[in-house]
N, CA, C and O atoms as a GROMACS GRO file, in nm:
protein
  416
    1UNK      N    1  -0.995   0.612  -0.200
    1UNK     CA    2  -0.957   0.489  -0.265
    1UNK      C    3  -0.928   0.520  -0.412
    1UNK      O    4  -0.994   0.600  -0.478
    2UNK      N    5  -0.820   0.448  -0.458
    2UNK     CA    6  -0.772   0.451  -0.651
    2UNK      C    7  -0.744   0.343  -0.693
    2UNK      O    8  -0.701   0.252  -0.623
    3UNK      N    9  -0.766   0.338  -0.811
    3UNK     CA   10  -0.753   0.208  -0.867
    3UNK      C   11  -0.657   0.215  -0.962
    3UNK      O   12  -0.644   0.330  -1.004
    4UNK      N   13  -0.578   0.130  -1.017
    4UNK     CA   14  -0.493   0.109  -1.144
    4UNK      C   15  -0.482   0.024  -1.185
    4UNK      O   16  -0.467  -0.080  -1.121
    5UNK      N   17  -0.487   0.034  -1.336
    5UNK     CA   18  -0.463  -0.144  -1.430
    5UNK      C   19  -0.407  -0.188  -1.473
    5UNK      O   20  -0.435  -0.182  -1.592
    6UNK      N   21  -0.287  -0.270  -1.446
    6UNK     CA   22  -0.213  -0.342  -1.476
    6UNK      C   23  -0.235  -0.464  -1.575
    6UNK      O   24  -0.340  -0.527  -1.561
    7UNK      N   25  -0.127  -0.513  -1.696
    7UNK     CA   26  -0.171  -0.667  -1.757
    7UNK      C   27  -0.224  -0.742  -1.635
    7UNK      O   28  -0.189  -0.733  -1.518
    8UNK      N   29  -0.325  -0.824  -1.697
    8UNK     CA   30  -0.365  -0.933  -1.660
    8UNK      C   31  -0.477  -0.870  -1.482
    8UNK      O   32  -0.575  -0.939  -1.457
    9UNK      N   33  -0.451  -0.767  -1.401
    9UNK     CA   34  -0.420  -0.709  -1.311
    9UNK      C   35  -0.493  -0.577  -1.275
    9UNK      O   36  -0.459  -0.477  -1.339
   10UNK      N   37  -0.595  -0.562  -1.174
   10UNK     CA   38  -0.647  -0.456  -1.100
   10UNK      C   39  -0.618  -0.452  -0.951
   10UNK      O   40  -0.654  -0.515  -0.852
   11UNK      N   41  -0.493  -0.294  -0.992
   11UNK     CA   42  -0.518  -0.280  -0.798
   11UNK      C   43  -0.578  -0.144  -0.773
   11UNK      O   44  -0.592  -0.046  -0.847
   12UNK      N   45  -0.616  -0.170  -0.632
   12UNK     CA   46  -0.671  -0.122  -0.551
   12UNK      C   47  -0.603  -0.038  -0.440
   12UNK      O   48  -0.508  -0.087  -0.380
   13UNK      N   49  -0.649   0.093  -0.409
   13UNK     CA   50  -0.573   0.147  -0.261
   13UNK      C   51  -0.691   0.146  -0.173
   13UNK      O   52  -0.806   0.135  -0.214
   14UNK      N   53  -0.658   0.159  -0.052
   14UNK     CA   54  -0.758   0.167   0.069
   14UNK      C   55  -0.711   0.160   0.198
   14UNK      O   56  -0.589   0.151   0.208
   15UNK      N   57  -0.781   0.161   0.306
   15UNK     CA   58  -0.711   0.184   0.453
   15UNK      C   59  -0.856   0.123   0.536
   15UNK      O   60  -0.974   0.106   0.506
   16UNK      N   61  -0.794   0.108   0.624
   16UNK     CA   62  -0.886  -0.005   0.752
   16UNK      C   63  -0.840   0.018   0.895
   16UNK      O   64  -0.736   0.068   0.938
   17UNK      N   65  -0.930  -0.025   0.947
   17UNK     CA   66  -0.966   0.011   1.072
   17UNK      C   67  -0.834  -0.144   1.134
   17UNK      O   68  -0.830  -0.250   1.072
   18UNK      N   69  -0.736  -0.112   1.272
   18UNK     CA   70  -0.648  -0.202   1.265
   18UNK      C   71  -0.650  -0.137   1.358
   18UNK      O   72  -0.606  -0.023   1.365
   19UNK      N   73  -0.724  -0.226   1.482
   19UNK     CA   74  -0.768  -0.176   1.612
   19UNK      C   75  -0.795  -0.034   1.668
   19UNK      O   76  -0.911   0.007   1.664
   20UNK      N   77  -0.689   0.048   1.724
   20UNK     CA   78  -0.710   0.185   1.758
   20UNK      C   79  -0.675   0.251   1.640
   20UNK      O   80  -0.730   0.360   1.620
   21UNK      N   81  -0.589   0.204   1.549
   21UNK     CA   82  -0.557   0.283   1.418
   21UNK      C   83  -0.564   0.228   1.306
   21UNK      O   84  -0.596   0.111   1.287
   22UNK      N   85  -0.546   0.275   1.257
   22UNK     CA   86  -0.532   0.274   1.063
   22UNK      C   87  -0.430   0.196   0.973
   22UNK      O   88  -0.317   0.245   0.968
   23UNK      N   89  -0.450   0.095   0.910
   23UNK     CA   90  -0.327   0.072   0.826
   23UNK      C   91  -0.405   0.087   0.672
   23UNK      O   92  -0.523   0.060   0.648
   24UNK      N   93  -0.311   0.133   0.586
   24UNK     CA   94  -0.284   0.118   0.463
   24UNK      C   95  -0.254  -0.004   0.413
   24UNK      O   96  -0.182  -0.080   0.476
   25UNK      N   97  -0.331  -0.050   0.239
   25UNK     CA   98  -0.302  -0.142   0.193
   25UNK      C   99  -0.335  -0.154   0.047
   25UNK      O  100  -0.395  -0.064  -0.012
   26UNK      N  101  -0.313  -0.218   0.013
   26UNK     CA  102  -0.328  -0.226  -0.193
   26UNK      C  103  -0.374  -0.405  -0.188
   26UNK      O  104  -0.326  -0.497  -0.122
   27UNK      N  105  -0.467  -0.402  -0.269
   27UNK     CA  106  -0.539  -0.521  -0.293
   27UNK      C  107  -0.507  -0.505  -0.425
   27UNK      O  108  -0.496  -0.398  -0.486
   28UNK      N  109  -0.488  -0.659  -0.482
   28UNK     CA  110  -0.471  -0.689  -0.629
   28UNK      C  111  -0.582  -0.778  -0.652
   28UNK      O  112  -0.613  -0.859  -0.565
   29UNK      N  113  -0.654  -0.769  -0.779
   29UNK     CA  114  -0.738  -0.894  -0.814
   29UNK      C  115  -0.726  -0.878  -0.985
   29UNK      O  116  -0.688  -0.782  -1.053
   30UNK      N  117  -0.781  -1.031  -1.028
   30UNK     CA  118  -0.732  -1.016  -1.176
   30UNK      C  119  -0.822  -0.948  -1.226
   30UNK      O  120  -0.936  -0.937  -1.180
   31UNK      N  121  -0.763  -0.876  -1.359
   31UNK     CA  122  -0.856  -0.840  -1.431
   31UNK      C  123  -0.964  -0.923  -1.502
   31UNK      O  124  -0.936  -1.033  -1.548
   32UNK      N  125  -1.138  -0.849  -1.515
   32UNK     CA  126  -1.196  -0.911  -1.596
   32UNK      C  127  -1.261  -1.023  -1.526
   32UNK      O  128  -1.323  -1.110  -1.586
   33UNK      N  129  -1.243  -1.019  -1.380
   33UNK     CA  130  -1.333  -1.146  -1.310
   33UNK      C  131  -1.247  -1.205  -1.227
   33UNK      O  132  -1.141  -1.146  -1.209
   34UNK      N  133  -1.269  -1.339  -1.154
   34UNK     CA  134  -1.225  -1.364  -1.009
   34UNK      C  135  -1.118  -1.466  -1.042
   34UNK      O  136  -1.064  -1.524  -0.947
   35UNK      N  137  -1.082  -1.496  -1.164
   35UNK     CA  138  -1.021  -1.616  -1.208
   35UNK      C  139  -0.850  -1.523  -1.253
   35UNK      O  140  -0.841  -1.425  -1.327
   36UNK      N  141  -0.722  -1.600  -1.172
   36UNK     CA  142  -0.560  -1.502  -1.199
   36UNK      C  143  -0.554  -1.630  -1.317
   36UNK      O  144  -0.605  -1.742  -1.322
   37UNK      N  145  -0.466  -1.553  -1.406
   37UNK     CA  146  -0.390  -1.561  -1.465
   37UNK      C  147  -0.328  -1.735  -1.417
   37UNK      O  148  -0.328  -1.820  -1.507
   38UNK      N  149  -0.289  -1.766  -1.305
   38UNK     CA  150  -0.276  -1.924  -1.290
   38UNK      C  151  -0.370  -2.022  -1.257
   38UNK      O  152  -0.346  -2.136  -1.216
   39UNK      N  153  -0.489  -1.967  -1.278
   39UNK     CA  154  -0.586  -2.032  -1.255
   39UNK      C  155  -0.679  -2.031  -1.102
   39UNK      O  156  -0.785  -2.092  -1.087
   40UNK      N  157  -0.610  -1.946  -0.998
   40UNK     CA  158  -0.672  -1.935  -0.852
   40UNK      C  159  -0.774  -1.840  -0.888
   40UNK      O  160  -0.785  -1.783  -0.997
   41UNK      N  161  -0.867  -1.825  -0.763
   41UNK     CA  162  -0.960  -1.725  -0.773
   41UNK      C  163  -0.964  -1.650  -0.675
   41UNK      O  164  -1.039  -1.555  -0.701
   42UNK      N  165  -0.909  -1.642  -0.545
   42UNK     CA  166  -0.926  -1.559  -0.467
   42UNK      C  167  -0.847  -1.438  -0.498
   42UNK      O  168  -0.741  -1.453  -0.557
   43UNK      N  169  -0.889  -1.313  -0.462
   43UNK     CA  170  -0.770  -1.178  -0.448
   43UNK      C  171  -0.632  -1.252  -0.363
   43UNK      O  172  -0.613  -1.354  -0.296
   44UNK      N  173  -0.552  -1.136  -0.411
   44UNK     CA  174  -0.453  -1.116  -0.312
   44UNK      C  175  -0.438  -0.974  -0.251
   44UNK      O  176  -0.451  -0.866  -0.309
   45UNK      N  177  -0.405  -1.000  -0.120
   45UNK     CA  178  -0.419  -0.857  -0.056
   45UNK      C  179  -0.245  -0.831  -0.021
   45UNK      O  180  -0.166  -0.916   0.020
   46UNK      N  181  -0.223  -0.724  -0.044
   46UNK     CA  182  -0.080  -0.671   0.030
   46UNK      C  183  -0.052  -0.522   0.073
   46UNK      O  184  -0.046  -0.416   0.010
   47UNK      N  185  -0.035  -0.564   0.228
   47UNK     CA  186  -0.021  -0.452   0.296
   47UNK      C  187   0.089  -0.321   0.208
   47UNK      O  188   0.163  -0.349   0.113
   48UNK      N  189   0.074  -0.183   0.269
   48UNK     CA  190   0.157  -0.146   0.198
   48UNK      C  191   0.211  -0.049   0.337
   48UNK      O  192   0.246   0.064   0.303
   49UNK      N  193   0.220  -0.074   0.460
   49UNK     CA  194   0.329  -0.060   0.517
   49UNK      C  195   0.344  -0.154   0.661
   49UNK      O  196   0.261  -0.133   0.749
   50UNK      N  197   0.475  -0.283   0.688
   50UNK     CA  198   0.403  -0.365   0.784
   50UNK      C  199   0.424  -0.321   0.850
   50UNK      O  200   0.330  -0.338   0.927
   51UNK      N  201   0.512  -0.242   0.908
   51UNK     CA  202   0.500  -0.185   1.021
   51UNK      C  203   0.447  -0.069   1.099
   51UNK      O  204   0.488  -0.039   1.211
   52UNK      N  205   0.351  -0.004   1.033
   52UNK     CA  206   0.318   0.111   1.045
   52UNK      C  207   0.148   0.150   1.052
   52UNK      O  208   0.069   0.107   0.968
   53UNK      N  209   0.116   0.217   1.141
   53UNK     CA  210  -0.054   0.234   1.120
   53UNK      C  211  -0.034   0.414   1.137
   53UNK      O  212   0.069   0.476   1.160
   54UNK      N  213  -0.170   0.464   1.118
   54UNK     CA  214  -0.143   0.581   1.154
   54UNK      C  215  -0.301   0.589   1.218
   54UNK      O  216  -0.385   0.500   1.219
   55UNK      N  217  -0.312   0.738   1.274
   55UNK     CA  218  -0.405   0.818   1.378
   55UNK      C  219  -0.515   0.821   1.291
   55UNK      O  220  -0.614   0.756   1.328
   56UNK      N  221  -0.520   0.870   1.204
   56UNK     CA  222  -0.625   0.917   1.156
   56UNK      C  223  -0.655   0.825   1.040
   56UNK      O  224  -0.556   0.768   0.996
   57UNK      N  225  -0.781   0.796   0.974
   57UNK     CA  226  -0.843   0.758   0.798
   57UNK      C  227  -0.760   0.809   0.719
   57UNK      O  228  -0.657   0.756   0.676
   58UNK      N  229  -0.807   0.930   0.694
   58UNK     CA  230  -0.739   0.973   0.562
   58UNK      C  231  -0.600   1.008   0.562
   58UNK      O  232  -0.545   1.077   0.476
   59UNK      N  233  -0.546   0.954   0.669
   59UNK     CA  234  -0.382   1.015   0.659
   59UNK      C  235  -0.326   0.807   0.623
   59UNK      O  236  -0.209   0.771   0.607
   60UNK      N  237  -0.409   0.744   0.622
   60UNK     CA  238  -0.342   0.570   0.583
   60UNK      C  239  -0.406   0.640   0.432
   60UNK      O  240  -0.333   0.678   0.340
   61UNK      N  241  -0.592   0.648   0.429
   61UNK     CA  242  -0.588   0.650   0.268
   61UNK      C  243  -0.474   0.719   0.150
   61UNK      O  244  -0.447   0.684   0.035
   62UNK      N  245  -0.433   0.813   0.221
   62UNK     CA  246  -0.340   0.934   0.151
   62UNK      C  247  -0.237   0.857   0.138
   62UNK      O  248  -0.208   0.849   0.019
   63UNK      N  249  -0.152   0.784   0.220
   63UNK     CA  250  -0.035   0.702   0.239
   63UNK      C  251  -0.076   0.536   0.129
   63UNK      O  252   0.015   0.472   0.077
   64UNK      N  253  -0.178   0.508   0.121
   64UNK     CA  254  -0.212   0.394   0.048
   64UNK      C  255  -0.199   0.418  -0.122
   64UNK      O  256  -0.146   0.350  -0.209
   65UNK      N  257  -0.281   0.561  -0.129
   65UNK     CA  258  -0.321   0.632  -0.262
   65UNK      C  259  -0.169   0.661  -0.295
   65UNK      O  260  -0.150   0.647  -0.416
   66UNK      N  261  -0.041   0.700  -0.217
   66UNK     CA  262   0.088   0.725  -0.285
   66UNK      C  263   0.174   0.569  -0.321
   66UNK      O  264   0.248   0.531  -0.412
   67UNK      N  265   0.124   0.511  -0.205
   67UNK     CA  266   0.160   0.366  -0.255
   67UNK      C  267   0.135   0.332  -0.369
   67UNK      O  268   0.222   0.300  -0.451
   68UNK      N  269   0.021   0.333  -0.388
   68UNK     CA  270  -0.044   0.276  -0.558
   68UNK      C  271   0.040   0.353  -0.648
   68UNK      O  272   0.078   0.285  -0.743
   69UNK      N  273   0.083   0.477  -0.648
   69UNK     CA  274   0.094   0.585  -0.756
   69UNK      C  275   0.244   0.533  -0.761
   69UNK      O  276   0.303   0.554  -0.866
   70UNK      N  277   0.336   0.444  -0.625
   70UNK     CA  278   0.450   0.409  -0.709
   70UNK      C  279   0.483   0.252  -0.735
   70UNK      O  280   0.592   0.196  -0.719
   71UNK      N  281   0.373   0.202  -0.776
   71UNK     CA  282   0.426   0.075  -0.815
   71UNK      C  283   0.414   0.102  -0.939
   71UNK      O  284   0.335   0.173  -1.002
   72UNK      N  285   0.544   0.008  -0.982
   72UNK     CA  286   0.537   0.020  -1.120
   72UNK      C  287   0.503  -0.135  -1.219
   72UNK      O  288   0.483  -0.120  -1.339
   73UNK      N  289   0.500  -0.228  -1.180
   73UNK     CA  290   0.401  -0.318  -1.206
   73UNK      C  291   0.345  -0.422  -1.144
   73UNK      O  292   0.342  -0.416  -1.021
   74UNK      N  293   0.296  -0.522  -1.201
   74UNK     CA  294   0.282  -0.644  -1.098
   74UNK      C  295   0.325  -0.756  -1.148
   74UNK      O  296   0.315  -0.772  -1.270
   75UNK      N  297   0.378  -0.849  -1.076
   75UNK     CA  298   0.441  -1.012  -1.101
   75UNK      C  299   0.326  -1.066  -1.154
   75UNK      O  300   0.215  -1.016  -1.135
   76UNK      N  301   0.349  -1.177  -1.226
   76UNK     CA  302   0.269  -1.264  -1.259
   76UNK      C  303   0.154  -1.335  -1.166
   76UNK      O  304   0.037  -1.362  -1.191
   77UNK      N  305   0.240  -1.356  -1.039
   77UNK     CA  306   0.144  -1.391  -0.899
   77UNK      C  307   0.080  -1.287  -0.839
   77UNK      O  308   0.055  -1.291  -0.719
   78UNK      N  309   0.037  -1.156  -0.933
   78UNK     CA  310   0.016  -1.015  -0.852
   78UNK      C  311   0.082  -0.974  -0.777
   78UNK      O  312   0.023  -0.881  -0.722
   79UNK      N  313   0.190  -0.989  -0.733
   79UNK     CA  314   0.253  -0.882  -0.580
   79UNK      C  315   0.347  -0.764  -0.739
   79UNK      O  316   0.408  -0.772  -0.846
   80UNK      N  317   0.282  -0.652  -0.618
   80UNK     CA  318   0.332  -0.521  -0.671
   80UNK      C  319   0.464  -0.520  -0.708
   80UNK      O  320   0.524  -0.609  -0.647
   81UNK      N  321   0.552  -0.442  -0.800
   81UNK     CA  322   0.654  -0.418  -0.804
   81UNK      C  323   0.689  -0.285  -0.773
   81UNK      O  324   0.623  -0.190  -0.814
   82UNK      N  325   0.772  -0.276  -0.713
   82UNK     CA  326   0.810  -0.117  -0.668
   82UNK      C  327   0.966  -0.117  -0.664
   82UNK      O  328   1.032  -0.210  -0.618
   83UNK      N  329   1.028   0.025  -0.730
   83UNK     CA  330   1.181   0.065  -0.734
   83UNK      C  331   1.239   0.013  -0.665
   83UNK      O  332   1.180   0.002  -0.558
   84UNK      N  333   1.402  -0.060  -0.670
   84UNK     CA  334   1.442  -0.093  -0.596
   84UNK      C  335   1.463   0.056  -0.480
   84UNK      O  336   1.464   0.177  -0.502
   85UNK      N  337   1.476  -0.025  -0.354
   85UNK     CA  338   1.480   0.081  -0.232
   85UNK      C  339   1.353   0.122  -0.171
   85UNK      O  340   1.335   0.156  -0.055
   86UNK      N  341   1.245   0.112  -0.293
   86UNK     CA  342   1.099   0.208  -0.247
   86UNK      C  343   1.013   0.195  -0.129
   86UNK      O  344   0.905   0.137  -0.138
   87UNK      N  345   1.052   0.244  -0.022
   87UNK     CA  346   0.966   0.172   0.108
   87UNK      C  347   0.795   0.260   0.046
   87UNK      O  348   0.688   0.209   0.076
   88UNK      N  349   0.801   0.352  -0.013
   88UNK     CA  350   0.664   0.410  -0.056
   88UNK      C  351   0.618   0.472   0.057
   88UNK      O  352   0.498   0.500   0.054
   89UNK      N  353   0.700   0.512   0.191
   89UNK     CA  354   0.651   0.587   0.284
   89UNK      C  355   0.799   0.703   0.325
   89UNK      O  356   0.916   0.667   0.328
   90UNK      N  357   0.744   0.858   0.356
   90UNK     CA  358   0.803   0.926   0.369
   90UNK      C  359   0.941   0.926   0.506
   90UNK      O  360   0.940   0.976   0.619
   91UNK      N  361   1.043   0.849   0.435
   91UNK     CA  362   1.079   0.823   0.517
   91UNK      C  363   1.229   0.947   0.614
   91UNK      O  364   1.294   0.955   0.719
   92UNK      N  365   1.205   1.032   0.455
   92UNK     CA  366   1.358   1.148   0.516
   92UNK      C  367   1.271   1.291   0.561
   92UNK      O  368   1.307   1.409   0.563
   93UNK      N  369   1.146   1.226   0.594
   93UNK     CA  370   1.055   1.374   0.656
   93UNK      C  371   1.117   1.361   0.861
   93UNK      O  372   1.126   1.257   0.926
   94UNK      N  373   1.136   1.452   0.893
   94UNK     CA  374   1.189   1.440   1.014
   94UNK      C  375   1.067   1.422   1.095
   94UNK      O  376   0.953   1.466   1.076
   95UNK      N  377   1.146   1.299   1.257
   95UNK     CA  378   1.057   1.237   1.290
   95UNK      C  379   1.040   1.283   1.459
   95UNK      O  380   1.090   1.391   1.492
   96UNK      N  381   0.972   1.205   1.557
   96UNK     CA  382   1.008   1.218   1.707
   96UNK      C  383   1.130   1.211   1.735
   96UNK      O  384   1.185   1.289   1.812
   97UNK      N  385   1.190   1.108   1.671
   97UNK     CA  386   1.319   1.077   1.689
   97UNK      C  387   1.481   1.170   1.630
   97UNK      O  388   1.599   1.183   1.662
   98UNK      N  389   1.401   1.206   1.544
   98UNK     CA  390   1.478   1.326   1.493
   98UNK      C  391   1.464   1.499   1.582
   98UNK      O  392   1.536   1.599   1.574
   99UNK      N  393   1.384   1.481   1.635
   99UNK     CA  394   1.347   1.623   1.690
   99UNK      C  395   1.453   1.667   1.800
   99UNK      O  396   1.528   1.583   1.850
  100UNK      N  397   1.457   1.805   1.839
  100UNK     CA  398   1.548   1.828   1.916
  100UNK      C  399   1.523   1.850   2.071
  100UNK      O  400   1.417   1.868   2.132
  101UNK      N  401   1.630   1.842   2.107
  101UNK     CA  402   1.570   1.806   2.289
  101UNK      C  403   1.563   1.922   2.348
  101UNK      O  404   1.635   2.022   2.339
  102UNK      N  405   1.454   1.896   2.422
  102UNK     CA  406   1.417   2.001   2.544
  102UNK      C  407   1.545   2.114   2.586
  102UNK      O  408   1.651   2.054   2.601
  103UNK      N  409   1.555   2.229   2.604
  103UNK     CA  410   1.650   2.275   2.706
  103UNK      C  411   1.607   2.317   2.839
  103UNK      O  412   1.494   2.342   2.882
  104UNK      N  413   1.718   2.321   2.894
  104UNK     CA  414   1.667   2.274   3.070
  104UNK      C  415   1.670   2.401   3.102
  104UNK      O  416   1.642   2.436   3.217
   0.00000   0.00000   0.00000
């Protein structure tokens, strides 16, 4: 788990149990106590990949911990900002689907 501080703004990385596997996610809460910036108090939580879980713990924490490392700030309502394009998951690493087929 890592943390970073943003105005107004503390997030969080971490990973959870999401039935047989793992998802990754980044929690925001305000800085300095439970009270945002518009006056709510609960956190906000946001996944940081929806479609995706993985096998193992530390392969979501690792994937959560790079998440955090690329946002580059947060909105006023806390949701992360990230580069335009940034899915924040490795996406030109070759996949099942990329692999090459059997020869007969």
């Amino acid at each position: 788990m890592a943390e970073r501080a943003f105005p107004n703004y503390v997030m969080t990385s971490g990973a959870g149990k999401d039935g047989a596997r793992y998802s990754a996610y980044l929690v925001v809460r305000p800085e300095g106590g439970s009270r945002r910036p518009d006056g709510t108090t609960r956190p906000e939580y946001f996944t940081v990949y929806d479609n995706r879980s993985f096998r193992e713990l530390a392969t979501a924490e690792e994937a959560a911990e790079k998440a955090l490392a690329l946002v580059q700030g947060v909105d006023d309502d806390g949701t992360p900002v990230f580069a335009e394009g940034e899915t924040g998951f490795d996406d030109d690493r070759p996949g099942e689907s990329d692999a090459e087929p059997l020869a007969e």
